[in-house]
N, CA, C and O atoms as a GROMACS GRO file, in nm:
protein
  308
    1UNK      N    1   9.072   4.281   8.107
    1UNK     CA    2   9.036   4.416   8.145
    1UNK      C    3   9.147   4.473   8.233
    1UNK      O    4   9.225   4.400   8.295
    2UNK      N    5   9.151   4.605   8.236
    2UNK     CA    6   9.281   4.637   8.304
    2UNK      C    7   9.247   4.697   8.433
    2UNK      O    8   9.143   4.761   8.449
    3UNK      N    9   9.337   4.677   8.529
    3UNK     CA   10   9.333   4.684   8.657
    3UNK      C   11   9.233   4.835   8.699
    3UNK      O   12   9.137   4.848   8.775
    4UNK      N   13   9.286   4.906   8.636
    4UNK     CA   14   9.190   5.068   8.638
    4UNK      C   15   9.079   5.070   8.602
    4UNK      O   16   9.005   5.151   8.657
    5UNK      N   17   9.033   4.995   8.514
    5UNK     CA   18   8.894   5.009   8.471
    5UNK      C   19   8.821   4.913   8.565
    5UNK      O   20   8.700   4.916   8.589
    6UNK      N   21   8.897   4.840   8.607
    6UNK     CA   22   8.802   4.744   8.716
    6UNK      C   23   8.813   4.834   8.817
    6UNK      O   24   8.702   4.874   8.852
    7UNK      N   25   8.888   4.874   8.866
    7UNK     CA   26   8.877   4.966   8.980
    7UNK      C   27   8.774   5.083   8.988
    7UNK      O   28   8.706   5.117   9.085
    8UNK      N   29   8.781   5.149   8.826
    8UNK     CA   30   8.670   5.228   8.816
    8UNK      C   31   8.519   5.183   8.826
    8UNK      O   32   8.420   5.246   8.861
    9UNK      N   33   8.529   5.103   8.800
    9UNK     CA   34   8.380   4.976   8.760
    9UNK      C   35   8.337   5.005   8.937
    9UNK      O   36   8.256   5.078   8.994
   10UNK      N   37   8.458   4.887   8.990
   10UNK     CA   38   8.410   4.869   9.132
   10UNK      C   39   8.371   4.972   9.204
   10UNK      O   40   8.275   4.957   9.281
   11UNK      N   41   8.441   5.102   9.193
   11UNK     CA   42   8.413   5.268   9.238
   11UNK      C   43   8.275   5.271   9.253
   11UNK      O   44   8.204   5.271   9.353
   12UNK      N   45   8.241   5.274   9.070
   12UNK     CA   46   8.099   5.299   9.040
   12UNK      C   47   7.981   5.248   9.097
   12UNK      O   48   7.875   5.310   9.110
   13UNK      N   49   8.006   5.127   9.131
   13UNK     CA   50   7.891   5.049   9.187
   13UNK      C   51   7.876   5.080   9.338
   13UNK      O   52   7.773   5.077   9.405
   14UNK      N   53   8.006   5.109   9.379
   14UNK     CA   54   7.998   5.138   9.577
   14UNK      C   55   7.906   5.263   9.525
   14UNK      O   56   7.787   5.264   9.557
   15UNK      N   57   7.957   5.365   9.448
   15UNK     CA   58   7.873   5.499   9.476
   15UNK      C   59   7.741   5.500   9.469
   15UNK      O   60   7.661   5.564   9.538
   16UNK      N   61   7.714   5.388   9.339
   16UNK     CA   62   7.531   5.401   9.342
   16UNK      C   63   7.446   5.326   9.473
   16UNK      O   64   7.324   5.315   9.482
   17UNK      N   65   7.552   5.277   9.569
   17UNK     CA   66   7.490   5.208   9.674
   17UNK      C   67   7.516   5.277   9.795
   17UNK      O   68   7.451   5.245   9.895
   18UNK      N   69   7.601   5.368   9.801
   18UNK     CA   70   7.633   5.444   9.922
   18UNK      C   71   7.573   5.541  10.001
   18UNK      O   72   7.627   5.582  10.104
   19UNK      N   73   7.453   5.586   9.955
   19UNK     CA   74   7.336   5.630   9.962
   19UNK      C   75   7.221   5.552  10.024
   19UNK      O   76   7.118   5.611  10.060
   20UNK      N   77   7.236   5.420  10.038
   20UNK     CA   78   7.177   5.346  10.098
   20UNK      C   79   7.214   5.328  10.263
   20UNK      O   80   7.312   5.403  10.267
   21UNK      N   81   7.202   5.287  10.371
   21UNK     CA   82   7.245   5.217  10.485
   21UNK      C   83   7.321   5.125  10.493
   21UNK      O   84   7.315   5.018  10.431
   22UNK      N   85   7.410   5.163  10.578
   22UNK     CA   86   7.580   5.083  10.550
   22UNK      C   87   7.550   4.950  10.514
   22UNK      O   88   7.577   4.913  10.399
   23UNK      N   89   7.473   4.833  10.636
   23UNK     CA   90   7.435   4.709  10.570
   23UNK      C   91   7.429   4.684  10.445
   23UNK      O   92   7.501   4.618  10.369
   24UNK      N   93   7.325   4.750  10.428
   24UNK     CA   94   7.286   4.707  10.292
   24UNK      C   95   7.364   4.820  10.136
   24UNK      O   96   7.369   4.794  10.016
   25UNK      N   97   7.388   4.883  10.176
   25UNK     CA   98   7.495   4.935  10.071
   25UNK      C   99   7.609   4.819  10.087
   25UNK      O  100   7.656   4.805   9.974
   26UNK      N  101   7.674   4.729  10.177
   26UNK     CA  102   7.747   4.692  10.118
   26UNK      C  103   7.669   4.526  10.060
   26UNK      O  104   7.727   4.448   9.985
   27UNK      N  105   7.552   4.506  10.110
   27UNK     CA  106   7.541   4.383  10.060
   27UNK      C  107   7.510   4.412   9.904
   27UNK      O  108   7.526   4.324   9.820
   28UNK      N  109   7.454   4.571   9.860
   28UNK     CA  110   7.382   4.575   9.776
   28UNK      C  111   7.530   4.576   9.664
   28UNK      O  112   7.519   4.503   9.566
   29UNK      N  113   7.638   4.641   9.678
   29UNK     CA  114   7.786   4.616   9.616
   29UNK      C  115   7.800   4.457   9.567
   29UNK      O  116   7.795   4.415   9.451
   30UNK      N  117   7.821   4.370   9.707
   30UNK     CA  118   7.836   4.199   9.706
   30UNK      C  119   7.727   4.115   9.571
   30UNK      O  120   7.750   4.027   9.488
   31UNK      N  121   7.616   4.190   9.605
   31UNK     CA  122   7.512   4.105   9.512
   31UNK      C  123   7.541   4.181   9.398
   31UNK      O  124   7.584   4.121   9.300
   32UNK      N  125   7.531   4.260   9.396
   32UNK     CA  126   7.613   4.324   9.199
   32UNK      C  127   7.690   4.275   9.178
   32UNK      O  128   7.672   4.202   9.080
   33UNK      N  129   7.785   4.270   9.221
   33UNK     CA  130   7.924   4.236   9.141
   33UNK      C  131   7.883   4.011   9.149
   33UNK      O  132   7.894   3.928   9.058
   34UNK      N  133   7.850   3.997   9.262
   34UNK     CA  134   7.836   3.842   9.234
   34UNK      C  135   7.731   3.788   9.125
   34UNK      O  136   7.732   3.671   9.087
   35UNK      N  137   7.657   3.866   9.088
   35UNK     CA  138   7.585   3.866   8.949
   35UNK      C  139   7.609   3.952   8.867
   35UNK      O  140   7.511   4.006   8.817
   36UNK      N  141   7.706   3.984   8.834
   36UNK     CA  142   7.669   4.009   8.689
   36UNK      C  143   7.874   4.041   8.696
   36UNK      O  144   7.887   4.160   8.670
   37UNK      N  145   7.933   4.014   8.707
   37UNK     CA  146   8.083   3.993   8.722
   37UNK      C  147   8.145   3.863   8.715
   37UNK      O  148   8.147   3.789   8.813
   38UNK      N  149   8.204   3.824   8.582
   38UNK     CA  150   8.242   3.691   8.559
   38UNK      C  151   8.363   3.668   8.614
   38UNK      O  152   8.456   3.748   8.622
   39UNK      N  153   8.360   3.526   8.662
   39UNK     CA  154   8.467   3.500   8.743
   39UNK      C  155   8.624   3.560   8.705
   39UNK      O  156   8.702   3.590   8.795
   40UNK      N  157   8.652   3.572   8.594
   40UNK     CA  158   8.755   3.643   8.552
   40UNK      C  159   8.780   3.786   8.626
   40UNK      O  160   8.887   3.797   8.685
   41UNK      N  161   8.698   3.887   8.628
   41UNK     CA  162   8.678   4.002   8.674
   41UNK      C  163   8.654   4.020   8.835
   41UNK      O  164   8.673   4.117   8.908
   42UNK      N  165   8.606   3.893   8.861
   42UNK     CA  166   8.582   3.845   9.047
   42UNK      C  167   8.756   3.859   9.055
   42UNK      O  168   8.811   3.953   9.114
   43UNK      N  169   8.821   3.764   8.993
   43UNK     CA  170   8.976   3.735   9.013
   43UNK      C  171   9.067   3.820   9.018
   43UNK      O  172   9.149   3.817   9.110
   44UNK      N  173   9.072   3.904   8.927
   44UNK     CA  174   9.122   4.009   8.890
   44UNK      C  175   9.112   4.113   9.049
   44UNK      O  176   9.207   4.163   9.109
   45UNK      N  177   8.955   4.121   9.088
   45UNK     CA  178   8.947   4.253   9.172
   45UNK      C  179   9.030   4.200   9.296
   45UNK      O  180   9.093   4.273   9.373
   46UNK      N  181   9.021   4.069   9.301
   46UNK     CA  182   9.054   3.986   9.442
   46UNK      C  183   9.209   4.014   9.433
   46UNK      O  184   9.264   4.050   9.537
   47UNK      N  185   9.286   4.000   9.313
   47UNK     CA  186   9.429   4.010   9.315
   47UNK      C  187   9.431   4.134   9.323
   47UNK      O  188   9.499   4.164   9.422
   48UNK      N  189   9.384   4.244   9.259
   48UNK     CA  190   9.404   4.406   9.311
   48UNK      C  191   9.423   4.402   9.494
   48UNK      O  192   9.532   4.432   9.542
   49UNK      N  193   9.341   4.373   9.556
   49UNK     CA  194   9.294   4.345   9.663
   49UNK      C  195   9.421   4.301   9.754
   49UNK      O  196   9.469   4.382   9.833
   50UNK      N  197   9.459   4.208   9.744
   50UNK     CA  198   9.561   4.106   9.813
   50UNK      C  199   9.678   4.180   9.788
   50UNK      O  200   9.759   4.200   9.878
   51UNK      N  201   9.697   4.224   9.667
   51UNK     CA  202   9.808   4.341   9.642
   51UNK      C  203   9.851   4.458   9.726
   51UNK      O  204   9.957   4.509   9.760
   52UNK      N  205   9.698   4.482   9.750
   52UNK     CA  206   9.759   4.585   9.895
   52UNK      C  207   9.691   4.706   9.757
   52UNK      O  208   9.674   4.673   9.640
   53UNK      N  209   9.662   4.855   9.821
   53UNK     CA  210   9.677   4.999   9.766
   53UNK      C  211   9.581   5.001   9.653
   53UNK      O  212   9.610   5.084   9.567
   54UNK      N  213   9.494   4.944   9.635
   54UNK     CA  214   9.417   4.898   9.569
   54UNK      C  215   9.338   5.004   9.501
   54UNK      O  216   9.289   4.963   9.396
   55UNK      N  217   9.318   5.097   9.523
   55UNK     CA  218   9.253   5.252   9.492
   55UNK      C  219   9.103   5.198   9.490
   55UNK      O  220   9.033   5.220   9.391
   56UNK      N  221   9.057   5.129   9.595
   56UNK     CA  222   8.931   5.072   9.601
   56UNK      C  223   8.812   5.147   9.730
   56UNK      O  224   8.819   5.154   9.853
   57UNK      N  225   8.737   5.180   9.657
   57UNK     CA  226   8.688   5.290   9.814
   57UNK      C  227   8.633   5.174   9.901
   57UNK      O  228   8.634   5.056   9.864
   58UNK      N  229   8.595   5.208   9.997
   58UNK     CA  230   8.644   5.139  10.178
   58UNK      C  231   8.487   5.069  10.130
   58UNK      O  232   8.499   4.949  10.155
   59UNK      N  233   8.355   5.093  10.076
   59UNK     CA  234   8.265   5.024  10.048
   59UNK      C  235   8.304   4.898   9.988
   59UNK      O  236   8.270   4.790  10.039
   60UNK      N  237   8.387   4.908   9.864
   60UNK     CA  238   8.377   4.808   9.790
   60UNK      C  239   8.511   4.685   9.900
   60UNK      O  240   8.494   4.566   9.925
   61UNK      N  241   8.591   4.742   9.928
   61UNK     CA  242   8.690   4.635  10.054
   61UNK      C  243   8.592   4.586  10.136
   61UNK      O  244   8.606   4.466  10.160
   62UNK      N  245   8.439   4.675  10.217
   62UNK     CA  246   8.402   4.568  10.326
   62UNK      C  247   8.289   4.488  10.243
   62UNK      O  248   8.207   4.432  10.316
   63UNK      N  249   8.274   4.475  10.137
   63UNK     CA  250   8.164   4.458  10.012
   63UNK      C  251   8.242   4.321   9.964
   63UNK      O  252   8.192   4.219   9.917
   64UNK      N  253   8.390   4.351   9.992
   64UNK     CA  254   8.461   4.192   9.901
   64UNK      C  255   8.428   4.095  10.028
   64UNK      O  256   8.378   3.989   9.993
   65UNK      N  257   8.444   4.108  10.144
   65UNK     CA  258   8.400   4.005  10.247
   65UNK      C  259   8.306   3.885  10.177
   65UNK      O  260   8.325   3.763  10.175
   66UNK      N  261   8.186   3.971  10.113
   66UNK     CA  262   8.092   3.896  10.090
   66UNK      C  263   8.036   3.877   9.921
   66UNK      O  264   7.927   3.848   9.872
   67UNK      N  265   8.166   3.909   9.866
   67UNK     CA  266   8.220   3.851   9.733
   67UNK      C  267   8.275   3.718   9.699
   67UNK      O  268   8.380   3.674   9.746
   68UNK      N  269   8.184   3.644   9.600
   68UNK     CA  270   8.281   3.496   9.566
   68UNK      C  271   8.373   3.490   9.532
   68UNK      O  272   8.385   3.564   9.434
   69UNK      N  273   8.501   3.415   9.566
   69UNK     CA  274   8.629   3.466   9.535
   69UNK      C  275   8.601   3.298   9.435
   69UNK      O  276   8.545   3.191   9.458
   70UNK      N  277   8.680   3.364   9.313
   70UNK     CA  278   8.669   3.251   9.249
   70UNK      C  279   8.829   3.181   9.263
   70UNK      O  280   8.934   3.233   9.299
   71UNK      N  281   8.794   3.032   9.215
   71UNK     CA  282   8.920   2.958   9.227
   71UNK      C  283   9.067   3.014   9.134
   71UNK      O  284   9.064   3.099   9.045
   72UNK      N  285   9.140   2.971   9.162
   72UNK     CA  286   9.269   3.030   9.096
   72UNK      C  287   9.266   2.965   8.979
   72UNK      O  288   9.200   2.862   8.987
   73UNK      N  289   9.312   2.985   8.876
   73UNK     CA  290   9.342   2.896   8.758
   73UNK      C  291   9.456   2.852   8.777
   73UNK      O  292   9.556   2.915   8.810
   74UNK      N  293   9.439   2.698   8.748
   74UNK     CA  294   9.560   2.614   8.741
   74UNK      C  295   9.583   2.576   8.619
   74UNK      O  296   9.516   2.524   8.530
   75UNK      N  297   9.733   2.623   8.636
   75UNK     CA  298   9.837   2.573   8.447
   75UNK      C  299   9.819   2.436   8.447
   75UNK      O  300   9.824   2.360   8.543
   76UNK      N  301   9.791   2.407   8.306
   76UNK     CA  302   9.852   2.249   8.298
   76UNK      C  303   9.905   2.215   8.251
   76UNK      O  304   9.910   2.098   8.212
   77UNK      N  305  10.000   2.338   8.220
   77UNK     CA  306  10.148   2.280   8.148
   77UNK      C  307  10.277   2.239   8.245
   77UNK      O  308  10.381   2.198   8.195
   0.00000   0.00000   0.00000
């Protein structure tokens, strides 16, 4: 999936929760994306992330706190 559409994805989900109370808008972000976001797409947002400029609204950054960061894939070549 490409970096933009995850970004858009992640957008989407802060907005339908941002309407809620900060707490829980961001836990309610954390528990979406940790169910129903396969570790591939966990990885992906985490490297947007670490990258820096991320075009990620400020929900979904204090929302990754309490995101599973999945393990790195290791080559075995």
């Amino acid at each position: 999936m490409s970096h933009d559409k995850l970004v858009y994805m992640a957008n989407q989900i802060a907005t339908f929760f941002k309407s809620q109370p900060a707490d829980q808008a961001v836990d309610g972000v954390a528990t979406h994306i940790n169910k129903f976001w396969e570790p591939r797409m966990r990885r992906q947002l985490f490297e947007k992330i670490d990258a820096g400029n991320s075009g990620l609204s400020d929900l979904v950054l204090e929302a990754s706190k309490k995101i599973k960061r999945p393990e790195p894939v290791v080559s075995t070549h």
